[in-house]
C-alpha positions as CSV (number, residue, x, y, z in Angstrom):
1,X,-145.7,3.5,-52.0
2,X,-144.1,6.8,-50.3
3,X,-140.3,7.4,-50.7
4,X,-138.6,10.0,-49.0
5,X,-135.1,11.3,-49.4
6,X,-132.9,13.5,-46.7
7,X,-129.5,14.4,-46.8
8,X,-127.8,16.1,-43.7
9,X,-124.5,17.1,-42.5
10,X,-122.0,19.3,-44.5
11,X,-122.2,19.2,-48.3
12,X,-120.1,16.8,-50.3
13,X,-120.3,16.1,-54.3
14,X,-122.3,13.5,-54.5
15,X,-125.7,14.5,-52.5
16,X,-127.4,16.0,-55.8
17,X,-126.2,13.5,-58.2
18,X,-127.4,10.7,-55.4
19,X,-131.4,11.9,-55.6
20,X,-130.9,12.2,-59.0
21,X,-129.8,8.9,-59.0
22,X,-131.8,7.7,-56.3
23,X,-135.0,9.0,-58.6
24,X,-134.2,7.7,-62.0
25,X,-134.0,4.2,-60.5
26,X,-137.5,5.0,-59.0
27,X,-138.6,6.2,-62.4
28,X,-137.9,2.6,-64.0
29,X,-138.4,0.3,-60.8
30,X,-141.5,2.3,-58.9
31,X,-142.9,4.4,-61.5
32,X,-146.1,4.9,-59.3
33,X,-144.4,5.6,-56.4
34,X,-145.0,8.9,-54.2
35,X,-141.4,10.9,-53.9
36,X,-140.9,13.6,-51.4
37,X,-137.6,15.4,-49.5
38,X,-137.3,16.5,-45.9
39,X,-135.9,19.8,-46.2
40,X,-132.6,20.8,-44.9
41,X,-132.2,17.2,-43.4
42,X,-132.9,15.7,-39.9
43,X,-134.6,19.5,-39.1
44,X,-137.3,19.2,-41.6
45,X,-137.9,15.9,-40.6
46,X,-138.6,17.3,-36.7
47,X,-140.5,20.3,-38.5
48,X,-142.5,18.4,-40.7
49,X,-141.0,20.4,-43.7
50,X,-140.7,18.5,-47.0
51,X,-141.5,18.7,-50.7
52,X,-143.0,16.7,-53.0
53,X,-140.7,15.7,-56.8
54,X,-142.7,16.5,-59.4
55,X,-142.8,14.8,-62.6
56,X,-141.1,17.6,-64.3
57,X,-138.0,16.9,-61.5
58,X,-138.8,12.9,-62.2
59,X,-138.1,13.8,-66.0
60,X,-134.6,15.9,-66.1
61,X,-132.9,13.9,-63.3
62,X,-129.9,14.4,-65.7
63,X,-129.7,18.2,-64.4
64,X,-129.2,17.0,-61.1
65,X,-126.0,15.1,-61.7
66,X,-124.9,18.8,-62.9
67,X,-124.2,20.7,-59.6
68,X,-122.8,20.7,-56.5
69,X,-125.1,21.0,-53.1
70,X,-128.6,19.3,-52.2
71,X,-131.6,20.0,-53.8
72,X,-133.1,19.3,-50.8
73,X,-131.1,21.3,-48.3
74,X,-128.9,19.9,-45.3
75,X,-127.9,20.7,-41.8
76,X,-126.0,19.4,-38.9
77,X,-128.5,18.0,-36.4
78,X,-128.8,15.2,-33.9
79,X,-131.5,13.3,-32.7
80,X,-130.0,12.3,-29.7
81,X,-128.9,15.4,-28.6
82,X,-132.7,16.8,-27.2
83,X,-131.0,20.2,-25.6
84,X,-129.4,21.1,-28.8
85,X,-132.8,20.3,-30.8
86,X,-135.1,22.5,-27.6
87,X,-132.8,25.3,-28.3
88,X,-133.1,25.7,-32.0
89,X,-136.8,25.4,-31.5
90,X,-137.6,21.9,-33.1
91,X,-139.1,20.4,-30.5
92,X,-140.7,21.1,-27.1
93,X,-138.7,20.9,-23.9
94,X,-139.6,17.5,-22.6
95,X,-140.2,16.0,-26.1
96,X,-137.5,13.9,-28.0
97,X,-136.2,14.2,-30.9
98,X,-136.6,10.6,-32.2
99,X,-139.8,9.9,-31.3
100,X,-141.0,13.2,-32.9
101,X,-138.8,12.1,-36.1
102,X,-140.5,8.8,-36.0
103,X,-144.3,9.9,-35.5
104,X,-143.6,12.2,-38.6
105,X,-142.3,9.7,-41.0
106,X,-145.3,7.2,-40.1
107,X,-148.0,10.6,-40.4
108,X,-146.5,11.5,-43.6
109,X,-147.0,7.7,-44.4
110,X,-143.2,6.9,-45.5
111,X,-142.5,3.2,-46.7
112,X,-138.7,4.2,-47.5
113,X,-136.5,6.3,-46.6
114,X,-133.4,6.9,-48.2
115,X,-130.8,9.0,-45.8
116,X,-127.3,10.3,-47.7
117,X,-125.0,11.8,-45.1
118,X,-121.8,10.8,-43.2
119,X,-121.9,8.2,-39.9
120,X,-123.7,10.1,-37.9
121,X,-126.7,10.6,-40.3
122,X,-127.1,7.3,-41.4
123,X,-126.8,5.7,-37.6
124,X,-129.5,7.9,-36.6
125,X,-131.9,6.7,-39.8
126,X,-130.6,3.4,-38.3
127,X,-132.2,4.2,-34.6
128,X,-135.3,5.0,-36.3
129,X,-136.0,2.0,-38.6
130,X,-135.4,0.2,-34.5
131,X,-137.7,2.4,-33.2
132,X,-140.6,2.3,-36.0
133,X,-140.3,-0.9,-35.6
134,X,-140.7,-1.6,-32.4
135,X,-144.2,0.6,-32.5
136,X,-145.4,-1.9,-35.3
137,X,-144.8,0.6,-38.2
138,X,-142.7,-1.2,-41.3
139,X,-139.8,1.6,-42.6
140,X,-137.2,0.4,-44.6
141,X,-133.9,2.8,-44.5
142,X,-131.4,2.8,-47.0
143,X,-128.3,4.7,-46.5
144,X,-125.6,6.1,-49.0
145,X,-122.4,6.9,-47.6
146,X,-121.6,10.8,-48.0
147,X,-118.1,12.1,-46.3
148,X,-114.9,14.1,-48.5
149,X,-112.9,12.9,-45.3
150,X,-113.6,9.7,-46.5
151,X,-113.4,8.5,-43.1
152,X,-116.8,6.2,-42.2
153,X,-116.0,2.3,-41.6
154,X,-116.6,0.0,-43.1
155,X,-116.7,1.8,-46.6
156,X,-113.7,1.7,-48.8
157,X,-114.9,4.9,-51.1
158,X,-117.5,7.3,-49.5
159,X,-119.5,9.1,-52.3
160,X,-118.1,12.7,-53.1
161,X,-114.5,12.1,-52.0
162,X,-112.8,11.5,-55.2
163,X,-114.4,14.5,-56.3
164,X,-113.6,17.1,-53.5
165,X,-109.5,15.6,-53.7
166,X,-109.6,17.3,-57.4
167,X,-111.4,20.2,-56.8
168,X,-108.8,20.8,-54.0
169,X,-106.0,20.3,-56.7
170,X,-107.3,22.5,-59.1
171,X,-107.8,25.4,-56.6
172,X,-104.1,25.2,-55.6
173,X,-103.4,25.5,-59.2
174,X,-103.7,28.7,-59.3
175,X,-103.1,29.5,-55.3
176,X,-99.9,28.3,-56.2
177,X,-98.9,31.5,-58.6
178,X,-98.7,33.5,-55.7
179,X,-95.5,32.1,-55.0
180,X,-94.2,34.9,-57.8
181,X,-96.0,38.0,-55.4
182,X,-92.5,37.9,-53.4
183,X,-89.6,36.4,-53.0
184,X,-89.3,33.4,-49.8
185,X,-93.0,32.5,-50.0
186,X,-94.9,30.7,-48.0
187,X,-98.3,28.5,-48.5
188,X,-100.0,26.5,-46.4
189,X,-103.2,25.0,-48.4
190,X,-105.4,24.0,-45.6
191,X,-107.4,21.2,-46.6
192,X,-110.8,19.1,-44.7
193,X,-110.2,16.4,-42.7
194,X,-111.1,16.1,-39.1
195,X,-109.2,13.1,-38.3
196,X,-108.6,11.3,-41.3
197,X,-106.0,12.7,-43.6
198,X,-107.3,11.2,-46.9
199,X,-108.4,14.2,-48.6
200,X,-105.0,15.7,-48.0
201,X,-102.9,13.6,-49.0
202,X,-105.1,12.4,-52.3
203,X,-105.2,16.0,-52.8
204,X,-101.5,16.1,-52.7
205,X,-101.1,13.5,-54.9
206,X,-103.7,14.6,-57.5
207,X,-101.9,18.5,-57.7
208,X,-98.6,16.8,-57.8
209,X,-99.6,14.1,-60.7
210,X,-101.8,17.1,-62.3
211,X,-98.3,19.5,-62.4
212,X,-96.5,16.6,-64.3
213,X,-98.9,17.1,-67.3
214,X,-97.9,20.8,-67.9
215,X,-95.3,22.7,-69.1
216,X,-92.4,25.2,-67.5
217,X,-90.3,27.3,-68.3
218,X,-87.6,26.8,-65.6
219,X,-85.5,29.4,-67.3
220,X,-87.0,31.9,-65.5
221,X,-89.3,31.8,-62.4
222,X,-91.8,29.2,-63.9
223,X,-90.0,26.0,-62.2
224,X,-92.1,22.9,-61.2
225,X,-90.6,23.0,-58.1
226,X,-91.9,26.1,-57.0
227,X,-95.2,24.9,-57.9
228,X,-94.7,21.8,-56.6
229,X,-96.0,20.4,-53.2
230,X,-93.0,20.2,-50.2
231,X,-94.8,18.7,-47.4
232,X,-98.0,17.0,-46.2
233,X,-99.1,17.0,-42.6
234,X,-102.4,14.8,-41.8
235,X,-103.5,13.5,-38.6
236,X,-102.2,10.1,-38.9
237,X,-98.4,11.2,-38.9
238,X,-96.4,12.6,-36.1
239,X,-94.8,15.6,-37.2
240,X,-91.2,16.1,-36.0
241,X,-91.1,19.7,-36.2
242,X,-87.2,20.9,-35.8
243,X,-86.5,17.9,-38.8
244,X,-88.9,19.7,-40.5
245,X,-88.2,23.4,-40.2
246,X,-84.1,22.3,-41.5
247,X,-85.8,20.5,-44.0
248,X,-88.0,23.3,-45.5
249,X,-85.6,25.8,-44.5
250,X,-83.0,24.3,-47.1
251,X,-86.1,24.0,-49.8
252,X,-87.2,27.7,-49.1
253,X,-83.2,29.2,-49.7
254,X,-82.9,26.6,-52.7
255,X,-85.9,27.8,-54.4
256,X,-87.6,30.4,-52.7
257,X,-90.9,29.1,-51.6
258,X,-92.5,26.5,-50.2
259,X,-95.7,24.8,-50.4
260,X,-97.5,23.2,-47.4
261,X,-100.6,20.8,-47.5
262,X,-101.9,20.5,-44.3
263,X,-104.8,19.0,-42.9
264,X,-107.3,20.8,-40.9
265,X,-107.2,18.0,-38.1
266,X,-103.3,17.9,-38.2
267,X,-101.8,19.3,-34.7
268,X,-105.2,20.4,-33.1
269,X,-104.6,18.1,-29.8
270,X,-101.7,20.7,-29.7
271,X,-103.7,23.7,-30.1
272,X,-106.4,23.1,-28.1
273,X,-104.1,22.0,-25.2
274,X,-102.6,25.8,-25.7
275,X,-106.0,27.1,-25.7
276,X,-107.0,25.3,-22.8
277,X,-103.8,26.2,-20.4
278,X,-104.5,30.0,-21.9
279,X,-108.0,30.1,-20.6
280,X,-109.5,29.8,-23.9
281,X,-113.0,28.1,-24.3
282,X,-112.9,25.4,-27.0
283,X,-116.3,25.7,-29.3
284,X,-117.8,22.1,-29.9
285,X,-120.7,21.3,-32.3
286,X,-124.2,19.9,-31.6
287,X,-122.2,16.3,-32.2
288,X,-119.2,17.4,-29.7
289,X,-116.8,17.9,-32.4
290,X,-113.9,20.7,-31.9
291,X,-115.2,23.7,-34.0
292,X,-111.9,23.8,-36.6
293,X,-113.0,27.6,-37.8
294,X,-112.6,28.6,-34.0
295,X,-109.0,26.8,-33.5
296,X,-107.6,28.0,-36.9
297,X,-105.2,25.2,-37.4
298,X,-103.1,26.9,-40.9
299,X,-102.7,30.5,-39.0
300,X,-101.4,28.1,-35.9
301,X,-98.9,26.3,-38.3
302,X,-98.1,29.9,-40.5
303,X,-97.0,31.3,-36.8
304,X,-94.7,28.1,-36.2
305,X,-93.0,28.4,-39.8
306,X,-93.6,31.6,-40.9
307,X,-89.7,32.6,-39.0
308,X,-87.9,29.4,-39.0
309,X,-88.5,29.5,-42.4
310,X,-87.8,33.4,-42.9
311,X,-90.7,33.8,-45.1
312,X,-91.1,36.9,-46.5
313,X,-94.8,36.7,-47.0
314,X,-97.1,34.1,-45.6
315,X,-100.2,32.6,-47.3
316,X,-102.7,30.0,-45.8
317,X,-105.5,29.4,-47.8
318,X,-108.7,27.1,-47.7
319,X,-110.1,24.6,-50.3
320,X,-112.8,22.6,-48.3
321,X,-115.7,24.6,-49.9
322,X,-114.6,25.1,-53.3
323,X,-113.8,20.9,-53.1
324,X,-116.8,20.1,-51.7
325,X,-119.4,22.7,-53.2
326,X,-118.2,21.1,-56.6
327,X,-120.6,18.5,-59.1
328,X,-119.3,15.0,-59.4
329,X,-116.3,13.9,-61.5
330,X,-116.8,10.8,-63.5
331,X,-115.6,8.7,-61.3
332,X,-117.9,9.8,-58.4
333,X,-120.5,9.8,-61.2
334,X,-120.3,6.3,-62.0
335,X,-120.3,4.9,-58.3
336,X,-123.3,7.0,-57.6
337,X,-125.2,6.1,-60.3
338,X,-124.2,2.3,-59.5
339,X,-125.1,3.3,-55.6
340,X,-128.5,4.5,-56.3
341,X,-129.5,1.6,-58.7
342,X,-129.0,-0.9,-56.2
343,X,-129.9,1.0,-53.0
344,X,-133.5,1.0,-54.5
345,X,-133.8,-2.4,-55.5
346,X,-132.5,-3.0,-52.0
347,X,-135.2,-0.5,-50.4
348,X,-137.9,-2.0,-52.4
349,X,-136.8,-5.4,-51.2
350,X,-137.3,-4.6,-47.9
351,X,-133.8,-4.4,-46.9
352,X,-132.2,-2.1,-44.6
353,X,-128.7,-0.8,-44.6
354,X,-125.9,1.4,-46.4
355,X,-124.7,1.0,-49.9
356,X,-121.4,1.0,-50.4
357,X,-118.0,-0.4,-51.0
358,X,-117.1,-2.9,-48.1
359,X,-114.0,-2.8,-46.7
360,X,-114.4,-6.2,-45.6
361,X,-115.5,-7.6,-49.0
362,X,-113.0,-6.7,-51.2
363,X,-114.4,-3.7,-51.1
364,X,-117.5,-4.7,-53.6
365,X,-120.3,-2.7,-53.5
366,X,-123.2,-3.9,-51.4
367,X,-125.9,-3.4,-48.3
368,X,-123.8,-2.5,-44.8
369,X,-125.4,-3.5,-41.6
370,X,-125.7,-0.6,-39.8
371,X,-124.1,-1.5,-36.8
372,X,-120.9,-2.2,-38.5
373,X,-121.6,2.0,-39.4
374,X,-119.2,4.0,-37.7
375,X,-117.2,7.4,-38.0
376,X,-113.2,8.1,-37.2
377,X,-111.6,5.8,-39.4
378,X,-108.4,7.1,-40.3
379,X,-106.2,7.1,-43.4
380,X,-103.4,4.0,-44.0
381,X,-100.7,6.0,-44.4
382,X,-98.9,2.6,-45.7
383,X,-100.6,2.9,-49.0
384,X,-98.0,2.8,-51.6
385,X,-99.4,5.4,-53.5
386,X,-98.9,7.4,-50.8
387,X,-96.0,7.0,-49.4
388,X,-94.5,7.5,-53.2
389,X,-95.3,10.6,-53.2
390,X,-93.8,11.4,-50.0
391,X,-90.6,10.1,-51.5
392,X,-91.1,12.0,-54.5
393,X,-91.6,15.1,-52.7
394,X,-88.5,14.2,-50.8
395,X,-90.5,14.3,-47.2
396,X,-89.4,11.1,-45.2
């Protein structure tokens, strides 16, 4: 029996902690069982790179739950995109991808893989297994869902997510102090999220929840408004933007600062569409996704407040790889420990799929076909959770 493990796309705070998890079920359920990783994801697979666990590894999986990152490495490629793959130099023009993927795993003699990454990774594990199979070779592929957007149907909690929401808050903990450098101050904490807007707000709500538990002094400049959060723009919501500059225009004269959350994805159909009638070229990704980095969504909202606000100084800063660069919370802990249990019982079962929490099973954890596998699913701004703290932070 030969397992193998690969995690691709970006990092999130569960991919460690999942091998580890991944590998201690092993240790009790297929003791005798080969375990290797393809490194750095979908390219070692093409390359033919990988690594072998060691006992000494199989023995201190405990360490692994401990940091952030993959043991393993990651990166951002796809199978299906045979230019992108020919130009990196992973495969020979006139070669493709999947088949070269597919006639490594059966020379390196793989029985299982298990594939922790967003959509995109585990829909192209998914292509393989077909494929494989359709050449008479038996893999079984099981998938553990790996996103801080939080964004991949039908899963109700991707792995990591919880995790990079508090990481986010406790980085604006102390952002947020810079509101004393000047007076009318301005911060925009730009957060991840492509399209979904889930790690925004459940950022926002973890800061504002987190600023309840501590102590001011609003005697003097240490008010909890000051610290607190004033608006939150995601994807999912329409921003109005003249309500909201005589909005935050009252906030900023009332207490001298103001504090945006704002999600990376928020208003880029409106910057690119600037870019675009500029001249500009738009950078896309190996997967056709807008490059973020290039569009530079908080310096494009800083220029839109920064004077209707009459901020003094302006301040956009950037959690996504503090959040999710971080080791698992407890709560992330437990569901990946609970996802790696029965993703290898599943495996050795001979059933194919992704673990996770199913939307459409009151969201109970279990194996996901993965054709119902799919990226872009946004955030329910309904939530009530959510749309109490809007009300508490007086945005309508």
């Amino acid at each position: 029996m030969k397992i193998a493990f690969l995690t691709a796309g970006g990092i999130a705070p569960c991919l460690s902690a999942s091998i580890g998890a991944l590998i201690e079920a092993y240790n009790i359920l297929a003791p005798e069982a080969e375990l290797v990783g393809y490194l750095h994801g979908y390219r070692g697979l093409l390359l033919g790179n990988k690594i072998e666990i060691p006992e000494s590894v199989r023995e201190k999986t405990n360490i692994l739950y401990e940091f952030g990152g993959s043991p393993i490495g990651n990166s951002r490629i796809k199978l299906t995109n045979a230019e992108n793959c020919i130009k990196r130099g992973y495969i020979k023009k006139g070669e493709d991808p999947l088949k070269i993927a597919a006639k490594q795993l059966m020379k390196d003699g793989i029985n299982i893989l298990h594939t922790i990454g967003g959509d995109d990774t585990n829909t192209m594990a998914a292509q393989l297994s077909f494929y494989l199979k359709e050449n008479d070779y038996d893999l079984t592929v099981v998938g553990l869902p790996k996103t801080v957007d939080n964004d991949v149907y039908p899963i109700a909690q991707s792995l990591g997510a919880w995790t990079a929401a508090e990481q986010g808050a406790i980085f604006f903990e102390n952002i947020a102090n810079e509101n004393t450098t000047s007076f009318r101050q301005l911060i925009i904490h730009e957060v991840m999220g492509r399209s979904c807007g889930w790690l925004t707000a459940y950022t926002a709500k973890q800061y504002h929840e987190r600023l309840k538990k501590r102590n001011f002094l609003p005697e003097i400049l240490i008010d909890q408004q000051r610290w607190d959060v004033d608006a939150i723009y995601i994807p999912e919501m329409d921003i109005d933007f003249d309500v909201e500059y005589t909005r935050l225009k009252e906030l900023m004269d009332k207490k001298d600062s103001v504090n945006i959350f704002l999600s990376e994805g928020a208003g880029t159909d409106t910057i690119i569409k600037e870019m675009e009638a500029a001249g500009e070229t738009v950078e896309r990704d190996a997967f056709g996704h807008v490059a973020l980095d290039t569009l530079n969504p908080g310096q494009w909202f800083a220029k839109q407040f920064t004077d209707r606000l009459d901020a003094e100084k302006t301040l956009v800063q950037k959690s996504g790889y503090f959040g999710r660069s971080a080791a698992p919370n407890k709560q992330d802990l437990e569901l990946i420990k609970k996802s790696g249990k029965l993703g290898a019982q599943l495996a050795l079962d001979g059933r194919s799929g992704v673990v996770g929490l199913d939307d459409d099973n009151n969201s109970e954890l279990g194996l996901i076909d993965f054709e119902r596998i799919k990226g872009g699913k946004p955030f329910n701004i309904n939530q009530k959770w959510f749309n109490e703290l809007l009300n508490e932070i007086g945005q309508q």
